[in-house]
Backbone as XML, in Angstrom:
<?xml version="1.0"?>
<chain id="A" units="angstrom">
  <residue number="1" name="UNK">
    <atom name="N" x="0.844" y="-1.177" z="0.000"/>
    <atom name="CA" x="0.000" y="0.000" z="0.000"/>
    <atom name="C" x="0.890" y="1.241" z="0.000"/>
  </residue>
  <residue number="2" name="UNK">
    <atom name="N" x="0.327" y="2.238" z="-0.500"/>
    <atom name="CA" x="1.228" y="3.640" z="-0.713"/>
    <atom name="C" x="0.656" y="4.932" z="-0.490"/>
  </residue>
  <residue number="3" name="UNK">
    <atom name="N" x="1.566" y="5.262" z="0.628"/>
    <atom name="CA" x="1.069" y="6.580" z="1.524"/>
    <atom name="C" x="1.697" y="7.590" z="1.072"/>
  </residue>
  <residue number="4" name="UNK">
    <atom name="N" x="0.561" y="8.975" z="0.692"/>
    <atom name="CA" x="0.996" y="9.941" z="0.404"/>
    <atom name="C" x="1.586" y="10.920" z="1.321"/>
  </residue>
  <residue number="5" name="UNK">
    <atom name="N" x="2.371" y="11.175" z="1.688"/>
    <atom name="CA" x="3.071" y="12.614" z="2.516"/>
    <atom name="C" x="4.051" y="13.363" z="1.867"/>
  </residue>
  <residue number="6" name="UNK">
    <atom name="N" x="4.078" y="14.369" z="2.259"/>
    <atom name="CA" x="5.593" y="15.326" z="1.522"/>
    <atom name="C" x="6.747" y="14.731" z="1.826"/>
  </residue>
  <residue number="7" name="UNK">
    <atom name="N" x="6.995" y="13.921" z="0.803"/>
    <atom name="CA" x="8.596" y="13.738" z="1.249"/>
    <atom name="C" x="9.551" y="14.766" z="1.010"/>
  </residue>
  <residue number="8" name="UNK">
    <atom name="N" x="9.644" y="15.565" z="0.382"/>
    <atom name="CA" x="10.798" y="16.664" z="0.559"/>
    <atom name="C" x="10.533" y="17.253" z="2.025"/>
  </residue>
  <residue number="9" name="UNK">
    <atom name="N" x="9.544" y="17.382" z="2.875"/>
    <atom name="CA" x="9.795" y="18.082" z="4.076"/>
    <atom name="C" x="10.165" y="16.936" z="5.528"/>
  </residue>
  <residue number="10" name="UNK">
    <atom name="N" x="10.012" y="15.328" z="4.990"/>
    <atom name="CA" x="10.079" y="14.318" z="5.510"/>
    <atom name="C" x="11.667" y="14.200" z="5.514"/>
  </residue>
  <residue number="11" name="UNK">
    <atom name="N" x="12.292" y="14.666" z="4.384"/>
    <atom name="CA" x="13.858" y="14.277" z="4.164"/>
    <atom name="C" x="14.596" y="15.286" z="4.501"/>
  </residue>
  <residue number="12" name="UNK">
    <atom name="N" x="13.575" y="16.535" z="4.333"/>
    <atom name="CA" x="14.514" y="17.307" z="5.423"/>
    <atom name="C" x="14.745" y="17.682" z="6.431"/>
  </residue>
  <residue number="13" name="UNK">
    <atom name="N" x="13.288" y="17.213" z="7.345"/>
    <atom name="CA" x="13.334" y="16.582" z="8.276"/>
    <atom name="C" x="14.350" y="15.832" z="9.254"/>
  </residue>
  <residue number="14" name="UNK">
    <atom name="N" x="14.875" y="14.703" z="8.133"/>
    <atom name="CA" x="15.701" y="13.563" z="8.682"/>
    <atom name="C" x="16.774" y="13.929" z="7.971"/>
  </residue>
  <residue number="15" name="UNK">
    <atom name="N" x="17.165" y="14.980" z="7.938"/>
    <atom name="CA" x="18.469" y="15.823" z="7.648"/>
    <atom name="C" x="19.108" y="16.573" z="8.300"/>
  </residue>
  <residue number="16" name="UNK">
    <atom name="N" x="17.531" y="17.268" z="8.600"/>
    <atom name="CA" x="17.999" y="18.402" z="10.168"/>
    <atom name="C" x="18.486" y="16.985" z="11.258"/>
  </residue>
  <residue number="17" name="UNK">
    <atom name="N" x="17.885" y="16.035" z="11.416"/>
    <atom name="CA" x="18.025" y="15.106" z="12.888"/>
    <atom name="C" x="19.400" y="14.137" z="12.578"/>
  </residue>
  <residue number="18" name="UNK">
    <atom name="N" x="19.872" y="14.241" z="11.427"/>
    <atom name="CA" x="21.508" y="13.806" z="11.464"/>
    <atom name="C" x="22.117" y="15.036" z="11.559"/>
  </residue>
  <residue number="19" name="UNK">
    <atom name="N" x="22.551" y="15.873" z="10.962"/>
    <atom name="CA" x="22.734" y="17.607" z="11.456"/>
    <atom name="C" x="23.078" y="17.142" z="13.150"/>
  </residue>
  <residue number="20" name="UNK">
    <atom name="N" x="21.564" y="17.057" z="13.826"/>
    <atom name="CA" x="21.539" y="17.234" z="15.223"/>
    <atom name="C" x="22.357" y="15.989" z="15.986"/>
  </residue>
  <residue number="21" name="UNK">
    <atom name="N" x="22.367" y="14.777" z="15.378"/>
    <atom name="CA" x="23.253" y="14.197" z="15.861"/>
    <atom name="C" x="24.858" y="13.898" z="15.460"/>
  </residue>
  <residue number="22" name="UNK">
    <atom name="N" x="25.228" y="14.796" z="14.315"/>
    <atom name="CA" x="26.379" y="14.953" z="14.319"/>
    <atom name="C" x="26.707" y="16.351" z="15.525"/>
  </residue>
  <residue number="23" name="UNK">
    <atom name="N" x="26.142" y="17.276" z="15.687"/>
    <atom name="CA" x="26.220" y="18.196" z="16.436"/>
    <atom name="C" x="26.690" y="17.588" z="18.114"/>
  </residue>
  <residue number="24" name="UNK">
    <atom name="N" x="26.021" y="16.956" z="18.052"/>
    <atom name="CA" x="25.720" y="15.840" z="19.590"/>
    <atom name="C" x="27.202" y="15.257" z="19.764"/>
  </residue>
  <residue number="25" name="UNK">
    <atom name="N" x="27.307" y="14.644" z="19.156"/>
    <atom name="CA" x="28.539" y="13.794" z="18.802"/>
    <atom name="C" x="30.030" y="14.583" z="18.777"/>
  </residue>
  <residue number="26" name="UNK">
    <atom name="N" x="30.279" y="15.658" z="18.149"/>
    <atom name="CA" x="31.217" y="16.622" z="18.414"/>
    <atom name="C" x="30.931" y="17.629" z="19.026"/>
  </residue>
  <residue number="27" name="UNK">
    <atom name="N" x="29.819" y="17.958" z="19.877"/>
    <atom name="CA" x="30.390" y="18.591" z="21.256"/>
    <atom name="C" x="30.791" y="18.183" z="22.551"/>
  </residue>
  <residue number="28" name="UNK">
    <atom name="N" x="29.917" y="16.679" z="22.283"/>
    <atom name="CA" x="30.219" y="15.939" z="23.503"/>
    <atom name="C" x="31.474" y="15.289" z="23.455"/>
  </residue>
  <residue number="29" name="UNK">
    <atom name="N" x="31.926" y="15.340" z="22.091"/>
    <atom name="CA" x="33.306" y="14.535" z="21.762"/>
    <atom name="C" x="34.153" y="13.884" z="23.512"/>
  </residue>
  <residue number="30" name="UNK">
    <atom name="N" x="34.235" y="15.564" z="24.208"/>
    <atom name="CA" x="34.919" y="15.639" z="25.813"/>
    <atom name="C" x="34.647" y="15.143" z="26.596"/>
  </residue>
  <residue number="31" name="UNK">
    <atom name="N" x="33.518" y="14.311" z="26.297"/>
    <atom name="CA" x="32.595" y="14.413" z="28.154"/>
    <atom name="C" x="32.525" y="12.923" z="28.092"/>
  </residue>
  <residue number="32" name="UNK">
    <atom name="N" x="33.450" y="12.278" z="29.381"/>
    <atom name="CA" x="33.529" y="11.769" z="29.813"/>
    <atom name="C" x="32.598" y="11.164" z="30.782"/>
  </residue>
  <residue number="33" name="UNK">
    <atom name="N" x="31.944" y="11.695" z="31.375"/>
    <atom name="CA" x="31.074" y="10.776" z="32.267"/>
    <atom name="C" x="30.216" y="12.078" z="32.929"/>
  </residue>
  <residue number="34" name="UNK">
    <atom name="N" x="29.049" y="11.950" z="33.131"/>
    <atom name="CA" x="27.696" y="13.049" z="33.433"/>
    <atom name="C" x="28.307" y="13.931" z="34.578"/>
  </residue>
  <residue number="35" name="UNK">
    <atom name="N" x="29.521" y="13.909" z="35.078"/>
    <atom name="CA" x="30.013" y="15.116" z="35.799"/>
    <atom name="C" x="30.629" y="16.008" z="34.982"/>
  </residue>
  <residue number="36" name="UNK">
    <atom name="N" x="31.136" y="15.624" z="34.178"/>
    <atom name="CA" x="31.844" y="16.637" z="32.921"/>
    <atom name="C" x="30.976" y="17.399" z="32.349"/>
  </residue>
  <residue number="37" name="UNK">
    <atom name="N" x="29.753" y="17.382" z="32.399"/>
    <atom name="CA" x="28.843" y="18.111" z="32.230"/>
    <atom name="C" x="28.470" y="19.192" z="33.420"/>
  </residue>
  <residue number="38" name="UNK">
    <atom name="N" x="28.951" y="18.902" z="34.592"/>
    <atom name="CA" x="28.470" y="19.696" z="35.930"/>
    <atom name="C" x="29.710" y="20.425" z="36.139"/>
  </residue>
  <residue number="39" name="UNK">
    <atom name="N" x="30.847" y="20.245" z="36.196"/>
    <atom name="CA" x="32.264" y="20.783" z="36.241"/>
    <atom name="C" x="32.685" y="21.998" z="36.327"/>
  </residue>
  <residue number="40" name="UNK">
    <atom name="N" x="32.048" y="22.438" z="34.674"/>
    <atom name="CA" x="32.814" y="23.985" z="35.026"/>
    <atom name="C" x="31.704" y="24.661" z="33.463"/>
  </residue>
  <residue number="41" name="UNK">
    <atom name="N" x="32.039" y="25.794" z="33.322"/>
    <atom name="CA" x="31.286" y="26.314" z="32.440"/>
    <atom name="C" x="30.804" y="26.041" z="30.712"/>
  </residue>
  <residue number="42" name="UNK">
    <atom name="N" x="32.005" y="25.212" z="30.411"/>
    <atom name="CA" x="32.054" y="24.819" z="29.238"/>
    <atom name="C" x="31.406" y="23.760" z="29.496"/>
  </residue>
  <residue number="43" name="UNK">
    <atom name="N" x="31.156" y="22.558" z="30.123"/>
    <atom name="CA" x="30.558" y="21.527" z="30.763"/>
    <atom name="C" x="28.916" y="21.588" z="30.668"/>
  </residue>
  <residue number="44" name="UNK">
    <atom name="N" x="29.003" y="22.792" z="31.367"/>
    <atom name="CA" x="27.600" y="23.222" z="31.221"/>
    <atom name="C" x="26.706" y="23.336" z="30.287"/>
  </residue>
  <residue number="45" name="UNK">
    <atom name="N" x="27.555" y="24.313" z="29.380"/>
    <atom name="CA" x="27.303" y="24.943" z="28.042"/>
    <atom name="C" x="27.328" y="23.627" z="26.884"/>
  </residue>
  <residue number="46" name="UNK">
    <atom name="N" x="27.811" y="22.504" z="26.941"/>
    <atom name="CA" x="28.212" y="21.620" z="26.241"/>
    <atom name="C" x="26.483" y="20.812" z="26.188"/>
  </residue>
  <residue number="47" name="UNK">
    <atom name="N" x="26.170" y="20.869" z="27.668"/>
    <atom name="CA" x="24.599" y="20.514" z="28.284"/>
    <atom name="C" x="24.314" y="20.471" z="27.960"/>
  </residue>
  <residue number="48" name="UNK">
    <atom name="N" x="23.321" y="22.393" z="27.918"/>
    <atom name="CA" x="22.453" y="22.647" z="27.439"/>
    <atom name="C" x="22.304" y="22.663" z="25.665"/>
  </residue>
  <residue number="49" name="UNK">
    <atom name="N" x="23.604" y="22.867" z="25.052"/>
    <atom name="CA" x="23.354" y="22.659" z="23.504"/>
    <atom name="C" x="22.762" y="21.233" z="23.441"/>
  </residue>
  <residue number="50" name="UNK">
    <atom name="N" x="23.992" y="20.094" z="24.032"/>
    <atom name="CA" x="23.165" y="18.898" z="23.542"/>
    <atom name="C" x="21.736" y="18.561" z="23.943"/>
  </residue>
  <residue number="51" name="UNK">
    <atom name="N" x="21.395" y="19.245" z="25.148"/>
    <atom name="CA" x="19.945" y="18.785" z="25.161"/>
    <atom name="C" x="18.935" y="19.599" z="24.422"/>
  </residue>
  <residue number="52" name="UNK">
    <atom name="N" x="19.424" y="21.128" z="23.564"/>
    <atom name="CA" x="18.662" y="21.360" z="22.596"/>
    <atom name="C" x="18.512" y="20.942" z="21.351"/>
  </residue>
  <residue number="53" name="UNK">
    <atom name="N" x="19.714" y="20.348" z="21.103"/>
    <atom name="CA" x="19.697" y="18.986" z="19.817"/>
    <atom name="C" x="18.670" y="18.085" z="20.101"/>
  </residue>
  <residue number="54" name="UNK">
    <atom name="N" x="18.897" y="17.192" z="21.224"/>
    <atom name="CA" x="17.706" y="16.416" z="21.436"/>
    <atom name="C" x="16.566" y="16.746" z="21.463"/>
  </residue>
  <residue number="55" name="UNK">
    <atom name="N" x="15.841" y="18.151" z="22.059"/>
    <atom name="CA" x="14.920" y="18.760" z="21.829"/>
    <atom name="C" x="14.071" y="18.888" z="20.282"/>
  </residue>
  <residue number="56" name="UNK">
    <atom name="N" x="15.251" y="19.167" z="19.508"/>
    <atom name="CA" x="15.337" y="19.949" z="17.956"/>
    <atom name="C" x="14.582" y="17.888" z="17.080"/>
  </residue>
  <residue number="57" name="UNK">
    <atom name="N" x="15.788" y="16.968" z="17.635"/>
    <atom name="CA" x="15.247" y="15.594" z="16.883"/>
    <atom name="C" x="14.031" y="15.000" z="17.740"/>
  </residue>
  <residue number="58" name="UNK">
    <atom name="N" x="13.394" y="15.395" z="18.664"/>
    <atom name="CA" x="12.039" y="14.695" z="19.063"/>
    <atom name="C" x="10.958" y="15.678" z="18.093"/>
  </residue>
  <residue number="59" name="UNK">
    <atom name="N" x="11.749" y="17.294" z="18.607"/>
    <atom name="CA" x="10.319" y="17.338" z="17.644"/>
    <atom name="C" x="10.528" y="17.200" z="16.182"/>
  </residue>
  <residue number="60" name="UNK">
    <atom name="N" x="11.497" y="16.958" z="15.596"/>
    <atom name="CA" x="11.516" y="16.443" z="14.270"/>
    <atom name="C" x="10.685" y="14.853" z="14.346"/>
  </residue>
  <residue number="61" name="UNK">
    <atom name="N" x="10.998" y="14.249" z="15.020"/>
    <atom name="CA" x="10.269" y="12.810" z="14.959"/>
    <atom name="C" x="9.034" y="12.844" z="14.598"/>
  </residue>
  <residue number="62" name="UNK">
    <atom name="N" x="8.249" y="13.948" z="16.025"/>
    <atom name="CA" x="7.128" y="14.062" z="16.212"/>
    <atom name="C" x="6.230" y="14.463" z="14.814"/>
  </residue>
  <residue number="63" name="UNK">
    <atom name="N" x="6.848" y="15.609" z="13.901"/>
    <atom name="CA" x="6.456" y="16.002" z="13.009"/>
    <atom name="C" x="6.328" y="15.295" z="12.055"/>
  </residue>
  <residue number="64" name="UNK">
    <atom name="N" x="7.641" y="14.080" z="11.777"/>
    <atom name="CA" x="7.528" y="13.145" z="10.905"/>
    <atom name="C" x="6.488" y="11.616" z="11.066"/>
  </residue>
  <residue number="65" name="UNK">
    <atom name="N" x="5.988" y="11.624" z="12.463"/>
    <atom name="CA" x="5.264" y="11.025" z="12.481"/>
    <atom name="C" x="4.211" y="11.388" z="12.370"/>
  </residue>
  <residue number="66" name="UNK">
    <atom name="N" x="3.824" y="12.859" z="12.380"/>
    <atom name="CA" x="2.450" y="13.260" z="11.815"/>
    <atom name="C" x="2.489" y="13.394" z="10.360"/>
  </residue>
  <residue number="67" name="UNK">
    <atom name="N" x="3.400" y="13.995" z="9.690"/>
    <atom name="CA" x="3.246" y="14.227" z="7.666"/>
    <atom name="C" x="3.118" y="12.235" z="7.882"/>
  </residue>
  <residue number="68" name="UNK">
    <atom name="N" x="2.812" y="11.692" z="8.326"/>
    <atom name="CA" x="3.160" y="10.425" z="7.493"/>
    <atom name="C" x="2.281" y="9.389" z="8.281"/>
  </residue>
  <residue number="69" name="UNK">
    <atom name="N" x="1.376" y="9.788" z="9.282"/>
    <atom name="CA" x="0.339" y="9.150" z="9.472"/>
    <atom name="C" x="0.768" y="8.229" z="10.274"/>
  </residue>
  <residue number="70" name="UNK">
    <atom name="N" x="1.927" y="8.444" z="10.629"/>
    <atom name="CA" x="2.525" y="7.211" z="11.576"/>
    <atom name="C" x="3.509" y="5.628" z="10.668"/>
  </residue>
  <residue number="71" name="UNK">
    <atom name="N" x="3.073" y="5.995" z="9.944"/>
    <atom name="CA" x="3.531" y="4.893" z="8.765"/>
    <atom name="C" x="5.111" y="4.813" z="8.562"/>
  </residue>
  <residue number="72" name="UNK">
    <atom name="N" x="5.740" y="5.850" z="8.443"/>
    <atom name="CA" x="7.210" y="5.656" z="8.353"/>
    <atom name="C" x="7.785" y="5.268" z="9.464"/>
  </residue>
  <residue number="73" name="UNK">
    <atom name="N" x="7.813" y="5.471" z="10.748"/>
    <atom name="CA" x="8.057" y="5.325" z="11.938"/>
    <atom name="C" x="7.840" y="3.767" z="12.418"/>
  </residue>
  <residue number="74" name="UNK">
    <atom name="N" x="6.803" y="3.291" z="11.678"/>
    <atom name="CA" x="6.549" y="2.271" z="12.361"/>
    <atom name="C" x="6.853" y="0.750" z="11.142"/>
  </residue>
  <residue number="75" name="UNK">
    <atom name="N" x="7.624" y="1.127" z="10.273"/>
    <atom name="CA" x="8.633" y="0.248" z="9.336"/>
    <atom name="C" x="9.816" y="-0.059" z="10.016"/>
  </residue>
  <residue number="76" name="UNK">
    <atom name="N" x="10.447" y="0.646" z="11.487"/>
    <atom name="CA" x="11.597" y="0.421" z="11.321"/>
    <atom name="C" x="11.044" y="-0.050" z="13.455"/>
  </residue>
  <residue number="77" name="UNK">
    <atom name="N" x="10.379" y="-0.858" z="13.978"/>
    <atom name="CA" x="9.845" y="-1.399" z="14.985"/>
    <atom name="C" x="11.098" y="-1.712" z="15.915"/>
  </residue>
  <residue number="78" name="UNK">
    <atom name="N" x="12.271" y="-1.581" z="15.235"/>
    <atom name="CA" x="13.437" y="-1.995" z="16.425"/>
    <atom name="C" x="13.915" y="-0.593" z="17.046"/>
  </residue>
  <residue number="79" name="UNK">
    <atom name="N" x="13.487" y="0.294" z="16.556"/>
    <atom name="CA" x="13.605" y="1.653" z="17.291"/>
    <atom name="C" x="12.678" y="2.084" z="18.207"/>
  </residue>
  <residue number="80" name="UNK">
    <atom name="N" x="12.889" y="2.244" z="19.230"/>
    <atom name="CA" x="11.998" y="2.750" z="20.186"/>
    <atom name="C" x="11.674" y="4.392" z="20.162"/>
  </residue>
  <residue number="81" name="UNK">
    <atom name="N" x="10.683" y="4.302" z="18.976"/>
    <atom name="CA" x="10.147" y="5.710" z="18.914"/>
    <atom name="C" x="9.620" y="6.963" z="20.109"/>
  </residue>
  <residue number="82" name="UNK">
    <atom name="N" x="9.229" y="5.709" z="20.600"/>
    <atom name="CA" x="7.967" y="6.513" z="21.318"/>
    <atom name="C" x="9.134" y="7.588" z="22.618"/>
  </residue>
  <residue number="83" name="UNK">
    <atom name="N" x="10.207" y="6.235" z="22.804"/>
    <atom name="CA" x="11.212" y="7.192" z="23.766"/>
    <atom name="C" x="12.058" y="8.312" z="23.390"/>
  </residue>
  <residue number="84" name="UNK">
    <atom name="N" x="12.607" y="8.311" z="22.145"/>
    <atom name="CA" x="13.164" y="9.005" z="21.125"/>
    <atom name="C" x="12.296" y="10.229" z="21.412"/>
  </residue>
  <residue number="85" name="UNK">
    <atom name="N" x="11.306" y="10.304" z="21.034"/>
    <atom name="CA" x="10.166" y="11.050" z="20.957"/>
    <atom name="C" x="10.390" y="12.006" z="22.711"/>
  </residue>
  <residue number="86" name="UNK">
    <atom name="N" x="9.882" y="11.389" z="23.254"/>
    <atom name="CA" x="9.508" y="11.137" z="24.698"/>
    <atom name="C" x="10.609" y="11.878" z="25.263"/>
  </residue>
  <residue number="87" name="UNK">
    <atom name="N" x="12.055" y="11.769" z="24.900"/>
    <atom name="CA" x="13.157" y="12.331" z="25.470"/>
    <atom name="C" x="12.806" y="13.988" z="25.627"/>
  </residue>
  <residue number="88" name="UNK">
    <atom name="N" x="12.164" y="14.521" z="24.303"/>
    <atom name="CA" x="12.555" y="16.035" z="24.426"/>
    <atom name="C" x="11.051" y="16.659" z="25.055"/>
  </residue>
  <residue number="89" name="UNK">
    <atom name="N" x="10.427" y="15.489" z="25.369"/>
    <atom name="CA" x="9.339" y="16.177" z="26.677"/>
    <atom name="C" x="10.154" y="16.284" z="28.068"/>
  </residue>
  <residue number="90" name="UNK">
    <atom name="N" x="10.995" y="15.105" z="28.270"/>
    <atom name="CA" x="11.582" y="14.830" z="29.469"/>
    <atom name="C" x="12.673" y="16.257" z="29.363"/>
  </residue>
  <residue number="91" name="UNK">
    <atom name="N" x="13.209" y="16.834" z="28.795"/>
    <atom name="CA" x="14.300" y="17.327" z="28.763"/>
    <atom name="C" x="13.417" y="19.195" z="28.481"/>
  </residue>
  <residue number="92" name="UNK">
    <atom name="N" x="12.545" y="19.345" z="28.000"/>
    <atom name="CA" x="11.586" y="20.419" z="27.938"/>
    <atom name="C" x="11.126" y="20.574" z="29.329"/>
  </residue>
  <residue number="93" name="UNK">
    <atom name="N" x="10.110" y="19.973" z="29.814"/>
    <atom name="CA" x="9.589" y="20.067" z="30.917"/>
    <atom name="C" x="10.171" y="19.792" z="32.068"/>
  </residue>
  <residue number="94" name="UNK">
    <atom name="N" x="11.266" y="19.500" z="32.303"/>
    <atom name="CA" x="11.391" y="18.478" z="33.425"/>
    <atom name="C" x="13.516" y="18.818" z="33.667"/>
  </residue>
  <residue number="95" name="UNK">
    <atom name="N" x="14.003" y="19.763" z="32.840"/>
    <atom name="CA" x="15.179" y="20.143" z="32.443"/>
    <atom name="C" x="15.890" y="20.279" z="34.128"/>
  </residue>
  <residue number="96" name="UNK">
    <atom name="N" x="15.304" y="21.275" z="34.866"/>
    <atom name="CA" x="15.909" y="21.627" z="35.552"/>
    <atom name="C" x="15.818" y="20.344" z="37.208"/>
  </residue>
  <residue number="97" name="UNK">
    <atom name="N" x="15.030" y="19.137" z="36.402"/>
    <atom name="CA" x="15.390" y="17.705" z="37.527"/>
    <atom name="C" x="16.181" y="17.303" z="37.703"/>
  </residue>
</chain>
């Protein structure tokens, strides 16, 4: 069966969310273990970017699971969407826990 959604805003979508996890990946390059994050100012700052990356790919998820009816998301069942997802509520609401 064949579902219509925008894929040009689906792919760029999942363009911005590699973007965000290459971003992830070379700032954290340093951080050694979840105190390197508490340490000193750069530590900090290293934080809050990566947890606005994560922020930036849930709600990319979220969006891609709406243009698409849920259908793309749920081809690839060994990913745990819903937490993926779920992270940048935890990290929105709940940041300063």
């Amino acid at each position: 069966m064949y579902f219509m959604y925008d894929n040009e805003l689906v792919l760029d979508l999942l363009q911005n969310i590699h973007w965000a996890i290459t971003q992830i990946q070379h700032r954290s390059a340093d951080i050694d273990s979840y105190e390197d994050f508490l340490d000193e100012d750069k530590g900090r700052a290293t934080l809050d970017s990566t947890c606005m990356q994560f922020i930036n790919i849930g709600e990319a998820l979220k969006k891609i699971d709406q243009l698409t009816s849920g259908k793309l998301l749920q081809k690839y069942p060994e990913i745990d969407w819903k937490a993926a997802m779920g992270m940048r509520d935890v990290i929105t609401h709940h940041y300063f826990d």
